[in-house]
N, CA, C and O of each residue as an XYZ file, in Angstrom:
812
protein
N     -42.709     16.610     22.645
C     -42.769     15.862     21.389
C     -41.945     16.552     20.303
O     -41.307     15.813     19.552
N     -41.877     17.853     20.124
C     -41.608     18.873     19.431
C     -40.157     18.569     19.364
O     -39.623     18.438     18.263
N     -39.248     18.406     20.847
C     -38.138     18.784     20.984
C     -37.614     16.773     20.434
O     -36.743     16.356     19.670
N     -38.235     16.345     20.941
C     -37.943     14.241     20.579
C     -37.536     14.710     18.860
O     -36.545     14.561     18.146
N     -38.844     15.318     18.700
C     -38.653     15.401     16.908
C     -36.827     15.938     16.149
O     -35.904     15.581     15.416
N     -37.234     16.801     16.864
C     -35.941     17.719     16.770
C     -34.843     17.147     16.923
O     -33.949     17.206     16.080
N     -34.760     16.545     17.965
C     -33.692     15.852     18.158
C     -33.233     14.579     17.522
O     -32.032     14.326     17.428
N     -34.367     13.597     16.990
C     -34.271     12.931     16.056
C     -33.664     13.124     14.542
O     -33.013     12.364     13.825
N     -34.210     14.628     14.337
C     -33.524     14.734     12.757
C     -32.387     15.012     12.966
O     -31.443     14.540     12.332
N     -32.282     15.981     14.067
C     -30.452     16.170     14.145
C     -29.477     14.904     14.168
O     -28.544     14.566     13.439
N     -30.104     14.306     15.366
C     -29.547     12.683     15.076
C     -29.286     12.182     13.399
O     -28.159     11.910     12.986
N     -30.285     12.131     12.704
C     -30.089     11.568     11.155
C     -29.110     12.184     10.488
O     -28.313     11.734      9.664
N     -29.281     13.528     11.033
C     -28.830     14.555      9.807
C     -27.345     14.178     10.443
O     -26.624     13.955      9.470
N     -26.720     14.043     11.446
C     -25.223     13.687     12.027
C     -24.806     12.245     11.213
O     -23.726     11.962     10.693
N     -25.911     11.531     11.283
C     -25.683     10.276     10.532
C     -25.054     10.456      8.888
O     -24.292      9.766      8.211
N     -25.573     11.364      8.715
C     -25.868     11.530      7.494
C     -24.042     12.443      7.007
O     -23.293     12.167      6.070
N     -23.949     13.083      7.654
C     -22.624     13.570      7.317
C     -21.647     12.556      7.739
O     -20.650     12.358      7.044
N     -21.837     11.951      8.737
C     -20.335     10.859      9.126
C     -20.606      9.872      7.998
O     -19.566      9.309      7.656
N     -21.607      9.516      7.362
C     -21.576      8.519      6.296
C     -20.616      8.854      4.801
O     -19.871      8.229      4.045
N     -21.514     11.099      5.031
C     -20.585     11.663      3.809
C     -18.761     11.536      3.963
O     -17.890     11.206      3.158
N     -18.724     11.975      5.402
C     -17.520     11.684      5.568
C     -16.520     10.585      5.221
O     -15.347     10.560      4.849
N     -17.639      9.524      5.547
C     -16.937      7.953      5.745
C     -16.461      8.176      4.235
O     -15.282      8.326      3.913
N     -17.407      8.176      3.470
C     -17.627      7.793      2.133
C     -15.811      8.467      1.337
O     -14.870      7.858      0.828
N     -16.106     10.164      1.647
C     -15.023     11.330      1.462
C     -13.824     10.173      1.900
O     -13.063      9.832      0.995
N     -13.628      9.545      3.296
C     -12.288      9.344      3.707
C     -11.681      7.853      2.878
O     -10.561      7.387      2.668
N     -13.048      7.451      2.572
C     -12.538      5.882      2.041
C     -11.765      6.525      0.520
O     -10.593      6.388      0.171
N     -12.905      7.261     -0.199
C     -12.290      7.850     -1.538
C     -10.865      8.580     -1.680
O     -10.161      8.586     -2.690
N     -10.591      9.200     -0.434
C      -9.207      9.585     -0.170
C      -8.063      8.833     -0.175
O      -6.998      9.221     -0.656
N      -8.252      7.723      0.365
C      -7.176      6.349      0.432
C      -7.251      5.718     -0.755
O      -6.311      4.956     -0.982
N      -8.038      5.800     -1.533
C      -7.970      5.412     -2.761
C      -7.000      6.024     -3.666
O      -6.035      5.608     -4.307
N      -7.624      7.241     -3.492
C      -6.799      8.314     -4.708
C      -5.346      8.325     -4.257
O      -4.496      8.554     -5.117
N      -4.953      8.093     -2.951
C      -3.547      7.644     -2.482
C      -2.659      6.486     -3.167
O      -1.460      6.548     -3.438
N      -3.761      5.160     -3.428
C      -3.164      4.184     -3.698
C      -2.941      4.481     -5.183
O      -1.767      4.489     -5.553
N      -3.768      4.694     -5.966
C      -3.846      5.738     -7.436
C      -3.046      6.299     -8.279
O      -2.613      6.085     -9.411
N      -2.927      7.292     -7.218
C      -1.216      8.060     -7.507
C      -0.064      7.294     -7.442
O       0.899      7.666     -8.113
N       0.019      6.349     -6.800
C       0.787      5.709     -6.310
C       1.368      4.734     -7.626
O       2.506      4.443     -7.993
N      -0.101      4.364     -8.171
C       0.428      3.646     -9.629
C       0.986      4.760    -10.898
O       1.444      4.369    -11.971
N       0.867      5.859    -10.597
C       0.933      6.752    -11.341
C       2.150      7.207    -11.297
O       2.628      7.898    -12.197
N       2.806      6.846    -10.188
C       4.101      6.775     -9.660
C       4.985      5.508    -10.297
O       5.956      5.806    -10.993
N       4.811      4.732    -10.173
C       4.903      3.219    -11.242
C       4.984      3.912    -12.411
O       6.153      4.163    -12.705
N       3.979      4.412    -13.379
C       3.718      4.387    -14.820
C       5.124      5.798    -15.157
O       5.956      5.554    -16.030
N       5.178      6.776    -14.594
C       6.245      7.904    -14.205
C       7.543      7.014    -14.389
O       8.032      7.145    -15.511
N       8.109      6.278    -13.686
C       8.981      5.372    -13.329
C       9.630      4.735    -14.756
O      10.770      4.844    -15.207
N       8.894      4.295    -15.083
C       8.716      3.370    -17.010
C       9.749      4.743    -17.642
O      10.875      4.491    -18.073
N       9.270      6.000    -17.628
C      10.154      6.439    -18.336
C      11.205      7.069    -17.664
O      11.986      7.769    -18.308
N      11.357      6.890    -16.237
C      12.284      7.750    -15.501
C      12.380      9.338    -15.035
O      13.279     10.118    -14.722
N      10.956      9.368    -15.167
C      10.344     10.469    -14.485
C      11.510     11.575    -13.918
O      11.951     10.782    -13.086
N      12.138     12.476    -13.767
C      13.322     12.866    -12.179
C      11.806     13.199    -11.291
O      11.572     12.531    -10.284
N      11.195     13.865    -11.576
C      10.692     14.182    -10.379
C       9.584     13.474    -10.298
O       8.464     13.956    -10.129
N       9.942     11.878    -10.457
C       8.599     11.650     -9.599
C       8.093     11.153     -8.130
O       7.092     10.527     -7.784
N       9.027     11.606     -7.522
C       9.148     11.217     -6.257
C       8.552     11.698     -5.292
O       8.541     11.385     -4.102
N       7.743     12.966     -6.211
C       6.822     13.919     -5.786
C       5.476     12.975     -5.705
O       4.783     12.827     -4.697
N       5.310     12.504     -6.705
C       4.003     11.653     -6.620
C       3.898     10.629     -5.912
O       2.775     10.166     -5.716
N       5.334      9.863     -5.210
C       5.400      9.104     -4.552
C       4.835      9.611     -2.894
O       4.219      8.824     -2.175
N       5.098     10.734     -2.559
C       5.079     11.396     -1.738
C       3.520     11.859     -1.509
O       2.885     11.869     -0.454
N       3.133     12.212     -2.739
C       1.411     13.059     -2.943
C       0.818     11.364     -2.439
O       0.029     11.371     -1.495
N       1.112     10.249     -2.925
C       0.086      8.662     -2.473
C       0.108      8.546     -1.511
O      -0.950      8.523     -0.882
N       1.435      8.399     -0.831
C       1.513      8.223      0.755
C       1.185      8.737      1.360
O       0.896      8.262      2.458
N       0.979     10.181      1.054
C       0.813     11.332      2.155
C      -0.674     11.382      2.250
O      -1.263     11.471      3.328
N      -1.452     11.302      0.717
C      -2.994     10.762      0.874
C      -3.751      9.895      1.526
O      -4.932     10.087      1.815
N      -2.616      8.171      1.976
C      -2.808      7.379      2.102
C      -3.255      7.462      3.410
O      -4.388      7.421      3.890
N      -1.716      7.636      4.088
C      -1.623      8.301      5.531
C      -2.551      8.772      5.805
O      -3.146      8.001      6.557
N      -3.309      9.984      5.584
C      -4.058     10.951      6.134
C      -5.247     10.083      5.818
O      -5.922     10.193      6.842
N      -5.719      9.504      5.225
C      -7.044      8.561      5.082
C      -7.100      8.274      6.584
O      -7.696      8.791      7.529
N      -6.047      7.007      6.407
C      -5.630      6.454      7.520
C      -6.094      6.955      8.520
O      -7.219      6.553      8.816
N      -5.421      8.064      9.488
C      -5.627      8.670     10.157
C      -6.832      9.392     10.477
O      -7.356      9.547     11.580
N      -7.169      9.784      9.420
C      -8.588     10.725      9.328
C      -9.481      9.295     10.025
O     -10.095      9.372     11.090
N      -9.408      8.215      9.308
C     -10.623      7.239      9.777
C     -10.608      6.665     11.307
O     -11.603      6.461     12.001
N      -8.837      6.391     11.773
C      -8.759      6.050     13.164
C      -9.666      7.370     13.933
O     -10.317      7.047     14.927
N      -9.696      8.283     13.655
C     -10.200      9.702     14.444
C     -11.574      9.875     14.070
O     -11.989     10.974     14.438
N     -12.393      9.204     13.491
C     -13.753      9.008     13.062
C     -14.702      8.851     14.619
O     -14.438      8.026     15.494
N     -15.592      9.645     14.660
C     -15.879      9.285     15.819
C     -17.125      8.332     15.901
O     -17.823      8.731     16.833
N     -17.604      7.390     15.384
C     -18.339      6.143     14.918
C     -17.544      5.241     15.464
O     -16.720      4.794     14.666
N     -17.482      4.760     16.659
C     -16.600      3.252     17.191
C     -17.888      2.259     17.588
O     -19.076      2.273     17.910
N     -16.582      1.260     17.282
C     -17.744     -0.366     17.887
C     -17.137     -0.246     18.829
O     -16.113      0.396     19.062
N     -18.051     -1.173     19.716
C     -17.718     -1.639     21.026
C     -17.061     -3.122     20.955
O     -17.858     -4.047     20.802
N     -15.917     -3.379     21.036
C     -14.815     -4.133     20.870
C     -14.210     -4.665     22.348
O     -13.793     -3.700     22.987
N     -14.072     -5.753     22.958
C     -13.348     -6.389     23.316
C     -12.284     -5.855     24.044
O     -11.461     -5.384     23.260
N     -11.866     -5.696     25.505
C     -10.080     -5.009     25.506
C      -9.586     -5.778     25.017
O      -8.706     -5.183     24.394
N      -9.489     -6.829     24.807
C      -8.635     -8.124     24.519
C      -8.027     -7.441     23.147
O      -6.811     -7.294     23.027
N      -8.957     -7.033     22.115
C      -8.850     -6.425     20.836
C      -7.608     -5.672     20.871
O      -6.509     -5.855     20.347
N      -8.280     -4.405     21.948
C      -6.994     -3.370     21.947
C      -5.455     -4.001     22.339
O      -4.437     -3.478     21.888
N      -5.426     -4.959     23.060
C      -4.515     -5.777     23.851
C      -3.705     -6.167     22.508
O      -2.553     -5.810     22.260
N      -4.481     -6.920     21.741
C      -3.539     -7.709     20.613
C      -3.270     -6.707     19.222
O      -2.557     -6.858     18.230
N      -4.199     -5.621     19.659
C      -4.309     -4.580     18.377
C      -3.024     -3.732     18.527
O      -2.508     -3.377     17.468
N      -2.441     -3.360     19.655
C      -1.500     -2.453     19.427
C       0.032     -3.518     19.337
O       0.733     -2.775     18.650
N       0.686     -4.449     19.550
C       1.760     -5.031     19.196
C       1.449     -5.640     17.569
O       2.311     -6.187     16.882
N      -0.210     -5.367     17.077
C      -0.217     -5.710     15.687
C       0.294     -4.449     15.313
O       1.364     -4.440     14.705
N      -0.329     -3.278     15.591
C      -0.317     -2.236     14.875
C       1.133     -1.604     14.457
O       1.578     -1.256     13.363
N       1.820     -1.595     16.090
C       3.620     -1.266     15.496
C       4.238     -2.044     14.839
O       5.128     -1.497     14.189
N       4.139     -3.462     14.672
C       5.143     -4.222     14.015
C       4.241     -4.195     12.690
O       4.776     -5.049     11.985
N       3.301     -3.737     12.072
C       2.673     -3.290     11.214
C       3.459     -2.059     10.390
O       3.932     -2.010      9.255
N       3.377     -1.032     11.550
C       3.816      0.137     11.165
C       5.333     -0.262     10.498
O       5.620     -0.153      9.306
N       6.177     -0.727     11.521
C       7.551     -0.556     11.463
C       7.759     -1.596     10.054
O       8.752     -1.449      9.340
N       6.913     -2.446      9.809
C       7.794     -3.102      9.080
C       7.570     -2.559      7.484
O       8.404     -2.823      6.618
N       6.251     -1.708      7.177
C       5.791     -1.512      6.780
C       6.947     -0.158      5.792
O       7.305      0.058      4.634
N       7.131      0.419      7.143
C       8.004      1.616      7.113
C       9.334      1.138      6.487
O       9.904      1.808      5.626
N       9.875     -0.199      7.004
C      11.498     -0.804      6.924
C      11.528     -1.039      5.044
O      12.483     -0.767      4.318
N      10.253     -1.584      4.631
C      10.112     -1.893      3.179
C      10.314     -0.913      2.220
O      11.161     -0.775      1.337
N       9.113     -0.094      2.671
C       9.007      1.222      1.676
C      10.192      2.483      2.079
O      10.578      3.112      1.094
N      10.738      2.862      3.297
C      11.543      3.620      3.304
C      13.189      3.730      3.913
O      14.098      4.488      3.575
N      13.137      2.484      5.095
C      14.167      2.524      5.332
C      15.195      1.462      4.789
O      16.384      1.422      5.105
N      14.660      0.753      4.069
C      15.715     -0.481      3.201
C      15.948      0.180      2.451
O      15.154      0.504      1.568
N      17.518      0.742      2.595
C      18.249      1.282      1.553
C      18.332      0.587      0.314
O      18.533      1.517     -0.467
N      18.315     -0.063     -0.108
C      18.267     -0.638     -1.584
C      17.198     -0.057     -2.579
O      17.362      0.252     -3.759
N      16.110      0.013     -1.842
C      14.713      0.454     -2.579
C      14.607      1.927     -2.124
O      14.149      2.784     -2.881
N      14.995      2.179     -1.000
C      15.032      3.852     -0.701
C      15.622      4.782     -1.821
O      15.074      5.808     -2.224
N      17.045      4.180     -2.350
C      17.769      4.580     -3.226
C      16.852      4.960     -4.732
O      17.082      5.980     -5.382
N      15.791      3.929     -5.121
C      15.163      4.137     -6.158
C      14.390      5.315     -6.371
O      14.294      5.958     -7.417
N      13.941      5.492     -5.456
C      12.894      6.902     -5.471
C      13.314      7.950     -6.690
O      12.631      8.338     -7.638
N      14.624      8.254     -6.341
C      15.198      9.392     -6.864
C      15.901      9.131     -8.021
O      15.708      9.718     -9.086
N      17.003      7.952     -7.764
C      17.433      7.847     -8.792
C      16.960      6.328     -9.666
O      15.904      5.721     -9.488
N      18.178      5.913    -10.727
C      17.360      4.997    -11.729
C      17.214      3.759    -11.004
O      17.999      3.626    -10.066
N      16.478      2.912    -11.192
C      16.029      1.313    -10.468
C      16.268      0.719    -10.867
O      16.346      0.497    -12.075
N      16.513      0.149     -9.963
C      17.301     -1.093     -9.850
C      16.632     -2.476     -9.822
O      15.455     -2.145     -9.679
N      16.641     -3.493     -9.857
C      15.872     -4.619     -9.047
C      16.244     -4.544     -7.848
O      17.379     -4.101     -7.671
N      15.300     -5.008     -6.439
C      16.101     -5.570     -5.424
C      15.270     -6.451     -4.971
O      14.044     -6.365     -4.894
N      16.165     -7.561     -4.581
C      15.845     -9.489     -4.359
C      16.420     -9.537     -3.134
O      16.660    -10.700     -2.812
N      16.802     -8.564     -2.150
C      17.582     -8.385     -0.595
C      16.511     -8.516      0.286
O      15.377     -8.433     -0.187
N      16.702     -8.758      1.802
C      16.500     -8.088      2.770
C      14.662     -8.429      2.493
O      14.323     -9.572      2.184
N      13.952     -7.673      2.600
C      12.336     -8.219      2.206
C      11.867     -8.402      1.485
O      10.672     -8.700      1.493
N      12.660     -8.306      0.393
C      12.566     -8.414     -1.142
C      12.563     -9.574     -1.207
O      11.677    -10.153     -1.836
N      13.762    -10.378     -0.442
C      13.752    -12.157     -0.845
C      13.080    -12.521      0.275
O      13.602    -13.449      0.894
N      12.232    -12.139      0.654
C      11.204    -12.760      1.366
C       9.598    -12.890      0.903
O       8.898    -13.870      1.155
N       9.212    -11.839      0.259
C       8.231    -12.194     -0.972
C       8.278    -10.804     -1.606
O       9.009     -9.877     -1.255
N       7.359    -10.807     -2.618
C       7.739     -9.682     -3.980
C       7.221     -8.168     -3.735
O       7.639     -7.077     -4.125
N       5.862     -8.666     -2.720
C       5.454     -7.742     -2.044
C       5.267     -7.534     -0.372
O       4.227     -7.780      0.238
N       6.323     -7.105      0.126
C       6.453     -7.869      1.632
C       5.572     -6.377      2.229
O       4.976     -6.629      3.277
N       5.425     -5.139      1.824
C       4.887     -4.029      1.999
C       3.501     -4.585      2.394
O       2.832     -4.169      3.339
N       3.151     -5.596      1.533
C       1.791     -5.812      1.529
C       1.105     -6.421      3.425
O       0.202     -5.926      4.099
N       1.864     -7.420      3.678
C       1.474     -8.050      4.800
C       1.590     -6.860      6.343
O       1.235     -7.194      7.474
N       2.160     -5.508      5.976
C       2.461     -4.413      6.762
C       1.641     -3.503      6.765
O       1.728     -2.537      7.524
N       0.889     -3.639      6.074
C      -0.207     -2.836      5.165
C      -1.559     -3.300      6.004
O      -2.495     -2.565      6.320
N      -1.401     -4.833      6.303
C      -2.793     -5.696      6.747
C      -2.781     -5.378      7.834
O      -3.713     -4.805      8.397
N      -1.460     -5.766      8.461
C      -1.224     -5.986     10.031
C      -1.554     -4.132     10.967
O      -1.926     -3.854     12.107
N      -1.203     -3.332      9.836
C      -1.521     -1.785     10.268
C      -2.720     -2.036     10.590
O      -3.157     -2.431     11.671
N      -3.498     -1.696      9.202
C      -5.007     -1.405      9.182
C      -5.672     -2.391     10.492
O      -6.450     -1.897     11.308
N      -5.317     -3.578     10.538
C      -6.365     -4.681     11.381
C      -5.601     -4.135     12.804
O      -6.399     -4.250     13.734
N      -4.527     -3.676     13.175
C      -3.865     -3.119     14.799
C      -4.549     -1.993     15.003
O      -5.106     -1.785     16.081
N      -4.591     -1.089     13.941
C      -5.835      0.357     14.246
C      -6.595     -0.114     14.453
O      -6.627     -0.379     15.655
N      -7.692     -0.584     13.735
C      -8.819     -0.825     14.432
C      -9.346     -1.609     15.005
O     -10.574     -1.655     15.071
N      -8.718     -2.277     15.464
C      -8.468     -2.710     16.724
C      -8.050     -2.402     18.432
O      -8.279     -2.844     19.558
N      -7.330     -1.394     17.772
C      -7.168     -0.051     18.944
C      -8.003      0.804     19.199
O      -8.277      1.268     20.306
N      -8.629      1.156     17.788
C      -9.533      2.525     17.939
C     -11.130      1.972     17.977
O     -12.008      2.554     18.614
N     -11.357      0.713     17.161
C     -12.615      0.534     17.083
C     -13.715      0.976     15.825
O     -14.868      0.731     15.470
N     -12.651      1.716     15.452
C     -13.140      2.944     14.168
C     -14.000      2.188     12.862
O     -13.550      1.496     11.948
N     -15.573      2.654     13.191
C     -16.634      2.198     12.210
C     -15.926      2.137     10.663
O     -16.046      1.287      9.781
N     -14.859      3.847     10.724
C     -14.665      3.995      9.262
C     -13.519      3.394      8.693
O     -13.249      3.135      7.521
N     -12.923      3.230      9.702
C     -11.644      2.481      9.579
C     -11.538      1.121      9.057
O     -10.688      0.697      8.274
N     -12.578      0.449      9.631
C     -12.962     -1.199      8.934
C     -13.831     -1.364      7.232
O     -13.759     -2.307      6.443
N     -14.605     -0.074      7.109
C     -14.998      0.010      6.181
C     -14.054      0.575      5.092
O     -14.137      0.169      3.933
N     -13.309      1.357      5.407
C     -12.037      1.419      4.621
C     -10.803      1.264      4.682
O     -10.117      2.093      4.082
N     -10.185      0.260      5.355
C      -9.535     -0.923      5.479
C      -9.616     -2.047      4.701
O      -8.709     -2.663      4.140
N     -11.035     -2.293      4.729
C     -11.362     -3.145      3.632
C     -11.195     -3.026      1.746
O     -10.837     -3.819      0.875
N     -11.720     -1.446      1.757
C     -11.569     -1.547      0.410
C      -9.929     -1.178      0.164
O      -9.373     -1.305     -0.927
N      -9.317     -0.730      1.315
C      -7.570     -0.248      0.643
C      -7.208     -1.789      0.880
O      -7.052     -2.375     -0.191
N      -7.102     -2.276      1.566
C      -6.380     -3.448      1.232
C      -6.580     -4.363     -0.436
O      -5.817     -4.843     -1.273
N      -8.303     -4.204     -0.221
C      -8.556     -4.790     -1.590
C      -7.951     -4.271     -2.685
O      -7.471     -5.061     -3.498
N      -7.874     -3.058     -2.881
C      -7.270     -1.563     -3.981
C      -5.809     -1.765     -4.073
O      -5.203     -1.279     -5.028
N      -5.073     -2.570     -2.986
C      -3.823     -2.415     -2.723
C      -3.678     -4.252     -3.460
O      -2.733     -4.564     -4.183
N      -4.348     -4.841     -3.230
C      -4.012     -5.894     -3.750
C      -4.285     -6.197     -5.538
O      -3.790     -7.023     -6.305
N      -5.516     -4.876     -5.769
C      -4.886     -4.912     -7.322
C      -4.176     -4.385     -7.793
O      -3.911     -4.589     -8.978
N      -3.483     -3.359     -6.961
C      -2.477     -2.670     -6.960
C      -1.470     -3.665     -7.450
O      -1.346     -3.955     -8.640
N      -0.573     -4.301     -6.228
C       0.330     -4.826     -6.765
C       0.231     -6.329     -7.584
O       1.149     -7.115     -7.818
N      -1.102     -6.429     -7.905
C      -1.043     -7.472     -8.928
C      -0.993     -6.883    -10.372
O      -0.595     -7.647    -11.250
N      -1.383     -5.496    -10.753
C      -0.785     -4.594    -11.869
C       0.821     -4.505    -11.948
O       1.606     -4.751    -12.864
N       1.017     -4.014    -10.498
C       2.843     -4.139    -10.864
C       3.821     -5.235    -11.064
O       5.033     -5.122    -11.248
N       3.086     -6.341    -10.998
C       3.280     -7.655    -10.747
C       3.305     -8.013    -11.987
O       4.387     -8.323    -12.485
N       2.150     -8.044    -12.728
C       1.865     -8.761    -13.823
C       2.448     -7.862    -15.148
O       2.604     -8.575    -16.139
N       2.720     -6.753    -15.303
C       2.377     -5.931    -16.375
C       3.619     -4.637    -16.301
O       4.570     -4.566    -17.080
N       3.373     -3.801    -15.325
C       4.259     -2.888    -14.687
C       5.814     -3.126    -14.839
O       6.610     -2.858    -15.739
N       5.959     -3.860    -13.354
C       7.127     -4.319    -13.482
C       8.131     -5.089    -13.832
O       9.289     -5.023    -13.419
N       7.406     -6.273    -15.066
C       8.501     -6.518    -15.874
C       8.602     -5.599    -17.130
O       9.082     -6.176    -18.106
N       8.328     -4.571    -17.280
C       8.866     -3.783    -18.187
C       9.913     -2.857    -17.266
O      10.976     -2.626    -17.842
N       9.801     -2.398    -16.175
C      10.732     -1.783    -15.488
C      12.393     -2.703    -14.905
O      13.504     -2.359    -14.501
N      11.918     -3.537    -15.088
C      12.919     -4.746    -14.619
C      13.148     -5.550    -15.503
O      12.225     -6.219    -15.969
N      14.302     -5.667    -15.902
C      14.750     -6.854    -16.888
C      14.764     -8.052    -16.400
O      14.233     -8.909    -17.106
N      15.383     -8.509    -15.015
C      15.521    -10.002    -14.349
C      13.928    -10.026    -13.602
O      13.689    -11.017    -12.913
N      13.115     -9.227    -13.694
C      11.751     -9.654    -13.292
C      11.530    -11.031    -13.487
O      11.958    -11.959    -12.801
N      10.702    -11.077    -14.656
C      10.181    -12.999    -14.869
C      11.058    -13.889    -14.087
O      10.564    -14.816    -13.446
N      12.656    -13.611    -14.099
C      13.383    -14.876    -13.226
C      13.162    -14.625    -11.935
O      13.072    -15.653    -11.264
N      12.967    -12.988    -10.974
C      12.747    -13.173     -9.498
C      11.167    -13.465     -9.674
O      10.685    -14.063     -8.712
N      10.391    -13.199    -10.580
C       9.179    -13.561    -10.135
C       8.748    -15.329     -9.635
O       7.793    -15.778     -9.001
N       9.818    -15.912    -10.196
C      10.087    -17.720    -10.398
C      10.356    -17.966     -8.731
O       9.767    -18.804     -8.048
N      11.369    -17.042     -8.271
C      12.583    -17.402     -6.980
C      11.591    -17.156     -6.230
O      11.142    -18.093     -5.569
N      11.005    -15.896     -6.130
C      10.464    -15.423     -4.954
C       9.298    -15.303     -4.493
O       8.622    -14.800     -5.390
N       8.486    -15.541     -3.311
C       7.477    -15.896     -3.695
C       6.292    -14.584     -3.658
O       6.834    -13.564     -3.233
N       4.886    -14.385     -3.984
C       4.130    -13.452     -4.428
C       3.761    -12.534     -2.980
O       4.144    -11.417     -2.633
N       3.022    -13.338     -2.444
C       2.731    -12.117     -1.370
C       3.228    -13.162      0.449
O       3.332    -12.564      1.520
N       3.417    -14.546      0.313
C       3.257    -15.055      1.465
C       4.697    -15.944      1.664
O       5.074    -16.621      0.707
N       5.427    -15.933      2.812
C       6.932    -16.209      2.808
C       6.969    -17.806      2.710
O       5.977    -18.472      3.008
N       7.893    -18.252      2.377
C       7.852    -19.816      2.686
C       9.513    -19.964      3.333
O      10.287    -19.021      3.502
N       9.803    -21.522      3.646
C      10.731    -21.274      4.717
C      12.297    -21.081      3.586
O      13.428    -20.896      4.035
N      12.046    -21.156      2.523
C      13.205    -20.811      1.818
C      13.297    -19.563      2.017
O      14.153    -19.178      2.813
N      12.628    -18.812      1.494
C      12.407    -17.323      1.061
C      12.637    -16.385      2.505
O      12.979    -15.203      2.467
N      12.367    -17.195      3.844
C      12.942    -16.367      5.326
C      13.921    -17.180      5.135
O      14.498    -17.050      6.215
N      14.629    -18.044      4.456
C      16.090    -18.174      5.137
C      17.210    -16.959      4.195
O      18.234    -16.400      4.588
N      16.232    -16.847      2.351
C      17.306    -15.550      1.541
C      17.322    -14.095      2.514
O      18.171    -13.207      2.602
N      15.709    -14.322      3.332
C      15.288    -12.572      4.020
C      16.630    -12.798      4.935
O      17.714    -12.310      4.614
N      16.441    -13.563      6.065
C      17.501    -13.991      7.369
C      19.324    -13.146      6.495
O      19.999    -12.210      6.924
N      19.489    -13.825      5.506
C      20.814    -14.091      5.005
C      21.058    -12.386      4.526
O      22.198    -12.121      4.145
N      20.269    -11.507      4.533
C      20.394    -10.442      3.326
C      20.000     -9.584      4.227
O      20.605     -8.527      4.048
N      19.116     -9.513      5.307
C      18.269     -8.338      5.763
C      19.312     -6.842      6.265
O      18.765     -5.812      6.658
């Protein structure tokens, strides 16, 4: 009886830290997305080095990320899940990656002064980062199963979507002069068949 007992609190008490954890890893992806606006507000005056802070969000973000796929709290999921979870998860990753770092147009900004750019995923909607962002988070866990991962998945996407409705609304037409007119052309977060024929023409 002694040892049932025992083993019961240890049980709770394990509960009890993967919750602290959960809690720790969700707050981490936050403070990623955070900085990240802080990186934005830097920007307004032309910061040089703020590319550092661009670097401190992502790198927070990331490691959330990661920290939660490696959570050891999984559901029991479907293979089918994992099946459709990992061709979500890379074309997640990659495109995700193509927006924020390898489209030279916007790569260029980091460092030096900004520019607008209406190219390539840009003229496909205003925030094309965003739909790379979904397709990640929902391909992880979907792969991994990860309790913490869905629970904070949920709130970064949400965090990320007031995210760029700050840079949207407020942010970036002070950083951008032709803002208000691409905000007209292009559309907000979801493509329409004009807007893949400017992506098609520019990418």
């Amino acid at each position: 009886m002694l040892i049932k007992q025992t083993s019961l609190n240890m049980s709770r008490k394990k509960c009890r830290i993967n919750e602290l954890l959960s809690m720790c890893n969700v707050a981490l992806g936050l403070a990623g997305i955070s900085v990240l606006l802080l990186y934005d507000l830097a920007s307004l005056r032309l910061f040089p080095n703020r590319v550092f802070l661009a670097a401190l969000g992502y790198g927070l973000h990331g490691f959330a990320i990661l920290a939660a796929a490696a959570a050891e709290e999984q559901l029991q999921l479907p293979v089918e899940a994992k099946i459709f979870g990992w061709p979500l998860l890379l074309v997640g990753l990659g495109w995700l990656c193509y927006c924020l770092f390898f489209f030279k147009p916007l790569a260029n900004t980091y460092r030096g002064k900004l520019a607008l750019t209406a190219q390539g995923p840009y003229a496909l909607t205003r925030h094309p980062g965003f739909l790379g962002h979904v397709m990640l988070l929902v391909g992880l866990f979907f792969v991994t199963g990860s309790a913490c991962l869905l629970q904070g998945g949920f709130f970064w996407i949400l965090a990320n979507l007031v995210y760029i409705f700050i840079q949207d609304r407020w942010l970036f037409p002070h950083i951008f002069e032709d803002y208000p007119r691409y905000r007209k052309a292009v559309p907000f977060l979801f493509p329409t068949k004009l807007s893949f024929q400017r992506f098609w023409q520019t990418r």
